[in-house]
N, C-alpha and C positions, 0 to 999 in steps of 0.2 A: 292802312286798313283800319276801318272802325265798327264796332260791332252796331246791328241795327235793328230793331224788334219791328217783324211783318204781324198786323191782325189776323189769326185765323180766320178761315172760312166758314170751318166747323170744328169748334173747341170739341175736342173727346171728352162726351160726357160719363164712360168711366173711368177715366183719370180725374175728374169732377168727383167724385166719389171715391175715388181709393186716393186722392191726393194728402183728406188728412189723417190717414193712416202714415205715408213717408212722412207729414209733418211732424208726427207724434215716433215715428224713428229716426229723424233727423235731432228732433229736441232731446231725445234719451243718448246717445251718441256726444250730441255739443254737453248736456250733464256730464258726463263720463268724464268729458274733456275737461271740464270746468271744474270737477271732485278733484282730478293730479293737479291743477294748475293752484290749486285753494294747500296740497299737500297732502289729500284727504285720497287712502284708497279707492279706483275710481270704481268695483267690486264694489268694496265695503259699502263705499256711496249707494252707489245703486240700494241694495239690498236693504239701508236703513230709510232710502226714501221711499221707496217704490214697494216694498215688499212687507219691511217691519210694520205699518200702518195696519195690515189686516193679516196679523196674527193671530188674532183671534174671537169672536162672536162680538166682542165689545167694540173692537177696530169697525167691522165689517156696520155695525151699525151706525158708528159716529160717522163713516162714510155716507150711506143715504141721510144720515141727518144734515153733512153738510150741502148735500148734493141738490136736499128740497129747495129752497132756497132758490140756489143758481136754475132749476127746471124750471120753479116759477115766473121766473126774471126771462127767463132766455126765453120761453113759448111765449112771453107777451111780446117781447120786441122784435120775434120774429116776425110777428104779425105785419107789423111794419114797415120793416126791412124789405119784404120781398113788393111792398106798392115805393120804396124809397125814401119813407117816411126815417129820418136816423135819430132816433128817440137814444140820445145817449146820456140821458140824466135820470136813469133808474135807479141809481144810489140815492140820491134824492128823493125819489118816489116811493121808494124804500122805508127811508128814515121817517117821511111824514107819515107813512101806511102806519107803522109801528108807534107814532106819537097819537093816531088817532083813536088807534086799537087801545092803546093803555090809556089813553083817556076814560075810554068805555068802562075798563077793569077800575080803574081809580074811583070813577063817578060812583059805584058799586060796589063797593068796597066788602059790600057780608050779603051780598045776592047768592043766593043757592039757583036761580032759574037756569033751567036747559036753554035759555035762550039768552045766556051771557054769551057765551062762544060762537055763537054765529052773526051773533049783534057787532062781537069785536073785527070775525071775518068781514063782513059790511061793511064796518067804519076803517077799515084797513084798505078796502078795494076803495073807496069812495075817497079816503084821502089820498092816493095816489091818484088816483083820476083826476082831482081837481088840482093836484099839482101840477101833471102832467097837461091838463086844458093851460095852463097860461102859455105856454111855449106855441100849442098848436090854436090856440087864439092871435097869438103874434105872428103865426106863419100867415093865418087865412086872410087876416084885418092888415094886417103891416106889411106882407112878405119877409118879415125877420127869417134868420136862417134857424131854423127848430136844434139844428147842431148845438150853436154858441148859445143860444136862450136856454133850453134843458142842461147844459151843463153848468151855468151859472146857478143856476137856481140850485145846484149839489151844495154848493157852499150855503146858499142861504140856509137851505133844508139842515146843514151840519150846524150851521150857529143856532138857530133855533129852539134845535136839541141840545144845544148847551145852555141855554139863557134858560130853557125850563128846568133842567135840570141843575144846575146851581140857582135856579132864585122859586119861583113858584112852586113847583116839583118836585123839591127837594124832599128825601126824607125825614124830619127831625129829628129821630132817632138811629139815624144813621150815620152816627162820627163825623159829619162833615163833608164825606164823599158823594160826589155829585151823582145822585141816583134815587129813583123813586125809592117808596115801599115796597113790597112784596107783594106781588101779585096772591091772591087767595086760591087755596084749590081749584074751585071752579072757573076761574080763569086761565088756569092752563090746559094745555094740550093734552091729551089720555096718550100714556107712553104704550107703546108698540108692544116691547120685548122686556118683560121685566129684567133691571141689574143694567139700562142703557137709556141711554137717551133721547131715541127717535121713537117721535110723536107720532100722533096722527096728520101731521099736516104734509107727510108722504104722501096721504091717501088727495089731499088735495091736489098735490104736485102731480100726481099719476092722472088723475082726473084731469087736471089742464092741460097736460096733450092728450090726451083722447081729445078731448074736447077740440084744442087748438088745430091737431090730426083731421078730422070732421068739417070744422071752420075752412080752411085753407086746402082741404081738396075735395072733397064733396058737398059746396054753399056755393051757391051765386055769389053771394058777396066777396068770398073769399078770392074768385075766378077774377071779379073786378079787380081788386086789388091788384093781383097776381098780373093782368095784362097793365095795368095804370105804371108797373112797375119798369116791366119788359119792355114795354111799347109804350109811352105816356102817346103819342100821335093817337095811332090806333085807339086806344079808350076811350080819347075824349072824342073822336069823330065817330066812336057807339056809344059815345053820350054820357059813360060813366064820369060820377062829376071826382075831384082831383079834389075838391076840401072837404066831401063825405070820407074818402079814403085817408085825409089825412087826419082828421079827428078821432075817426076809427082806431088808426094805427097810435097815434098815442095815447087813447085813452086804456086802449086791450094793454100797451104794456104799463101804463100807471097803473092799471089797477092791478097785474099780477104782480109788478112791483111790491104795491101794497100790502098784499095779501102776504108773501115772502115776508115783509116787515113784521107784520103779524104773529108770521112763525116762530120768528125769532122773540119776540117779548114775551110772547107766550109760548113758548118754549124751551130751547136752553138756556136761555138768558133772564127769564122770569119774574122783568123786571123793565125799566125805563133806564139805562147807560149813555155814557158817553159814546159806547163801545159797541153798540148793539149790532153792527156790519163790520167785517175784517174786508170789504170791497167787493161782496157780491154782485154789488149793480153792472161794477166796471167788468169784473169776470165773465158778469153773464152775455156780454157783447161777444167773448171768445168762445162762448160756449153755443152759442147761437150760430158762430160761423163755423165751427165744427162741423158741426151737428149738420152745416149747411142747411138751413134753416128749415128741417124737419122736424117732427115730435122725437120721431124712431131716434135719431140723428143727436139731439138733444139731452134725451134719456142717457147717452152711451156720454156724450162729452162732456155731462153736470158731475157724471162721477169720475172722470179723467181731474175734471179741474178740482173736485173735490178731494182726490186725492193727493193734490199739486200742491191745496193746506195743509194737509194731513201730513205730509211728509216737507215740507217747510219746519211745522212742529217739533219733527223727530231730529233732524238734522239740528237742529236748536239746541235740544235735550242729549243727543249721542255724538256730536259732531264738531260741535262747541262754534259752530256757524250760523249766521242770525236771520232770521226767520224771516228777512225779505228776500232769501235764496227763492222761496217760492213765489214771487213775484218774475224774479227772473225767469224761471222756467214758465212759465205760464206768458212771458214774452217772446223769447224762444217759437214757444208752439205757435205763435200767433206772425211771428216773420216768418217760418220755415210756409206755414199756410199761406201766406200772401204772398212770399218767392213763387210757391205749386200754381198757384190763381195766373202768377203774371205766363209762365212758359207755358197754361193751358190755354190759353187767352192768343197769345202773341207766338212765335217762331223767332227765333235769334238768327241773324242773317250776317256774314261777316260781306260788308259792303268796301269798295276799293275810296280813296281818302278824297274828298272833296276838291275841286279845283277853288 
């Protein structure tokens, strides 16, 4: 006997929907397991990952502060996603958005104008866009695969940021350590909730799914997409063209890419780093598939995964366990969801052995 996977007929579209809820009880369950097998109470575990993080107003903020970030990343690549465009080098797109934006702050170093911050918004979205155009220029002009082109380019985008930041960049009044100046007040983000540190580029984050919400289900273009995705046959025999939609799709997530980088130099980081991304780009691929590539959907899984650093952190600090634990669980979430995808998809069929 050998087991055999039949294609459904019609996948249950609400198991499609409650699937990454078992993913996300499946991942908390193999945590538990994975806290006894470390020595670590599998209780205690819980409660310093999952629960100590928002204890209290100050938690509960650093949460949506990390959470901006992966909403912005994950509405832009969903856009893509759903025409099949797989834009997986928004780390990348990232780091250039945020070398563009502090470029702005830098050029301008004692600017008082209301029109510093939205200047650096623009140069944040424009530098991811044009990062993200080499890949989907190599798609339309080459047929390179947009996969291996956008993620190559992460590395380039990460040396880059180091070659400015130890040589050009550098601060010279800064000990030696590879990091601009200080961004000036008017270069940063207006904090939210005074005594924390979430900005205003929440209000951006929130606005890019309404926005992306609107784009991708009440727009023509979106609908294009949408069938180019499901059905490539059917779009292109109603004519929708296959390399509008694919420059669409990686340019919407270059530039929220961008914009995300942005947040971050002008925001808690305040600055040009080595460090400026702990791997939002890569997260926000898990977060998009959460979310199953909704805004709603999104919203709810930026702060699951943001909480998955949040208590990485604590586990470090209380646990004496090192903070790529949250990498793990954030891999976890992301098998247990593609196992749910394969048994909604497919039927397991036990077939009799081969002659």
């Amino acid at each position: 006997m050998w087991l055999k996977f039949e294609q459904r007929t019609e996948p249950s579209v609400l198991m499609r929907y409650l699937s990454p809820l078992i993913a996300v009880g499946l991942m908390l369950l193999s945590g538990m397991l994975i806290f006894a097998m470390l020595g670590k109470s599998p209780v205690t575990g819980f409660r310093i990952f999952f629960l100590n993080p928002l204890r209290d107003t100050y938690g509960v903020a650093e949460l949506f502060l990390k959470a901006t970030p992966l909403m912005l990343c994950a509405v832009g690549l969903s856009v893509g996603f759903r025409a099949n465009v797989w834009n997986i080098g928004a780390e990348g797109q990232l780091l250039v958005g945020a070398l563009a934006a502090g470029a702005v702050a830098l050029h301008f170093p004692n600017s008082s104008s209301p029109f510093l911050l939205p200047a650096m918004v623009a140069a944040g979205a424009l530098g991811g866009m044009v990062w993200a155009a080499i890949p989907a220029w190599l798609r339309t002009r080459f047929n390179a695969n947009e996969i291996l082109t956008s993620l190559m380019l992460v590395y380039v985008a990460q040396l880059m940021l180091s070659w400015l930041v130890h040589g050009p960049w550098m601060d010279p009044e800064g000990f030696n350590f590879p990091q601009t100046k200080l961004f000036q007040p008017h270069a940063l983000l207006p904090i939210l909730v005074p005594g924390t540190r979430v900005n205003a580029a929440l209000f951006l984050a929130v606005g890019a799914l309404i926005a992306g919400w609107v784009f991708m289900n009440r727009s023509f273009m979106g609908y294009q997409m949408k069938v180019a995705g499901q059905a490539e046959n059917a779009g292109r025999y109603a004519g929708f063209s296959a390399r509008r939609a694919i420059w669409l799709g990686m340019l919407v997530g270059g530039g929220m890419a961008g914009i995300a980088g942005m947040s971050e130099v002008a925001g808690p980081v305040g600055q040009i780093t080595e460090h400026i991304s702990p791997g939002y780009g890569f997260a926000a691929m898990i977060v998009a598939f959460v979310g199953r590539l909704n805004p709603i959907g999104i919203f709810f899984s930026s702060l699951l995964l943001a909480l998955l650093y949040m208590g990485g952190e604590q586990a470090q600090q209380y646990l004496a366990l090192p903070y790529s634990i949250s990498n793990v669980f954030q891999g976890m979430l992301l098998f247990f969801l593609l196992a749910s995808d394969v048994f909604i998809n497919f039927r397991p069929r036990l077939a009799g052995r081969r002659k």
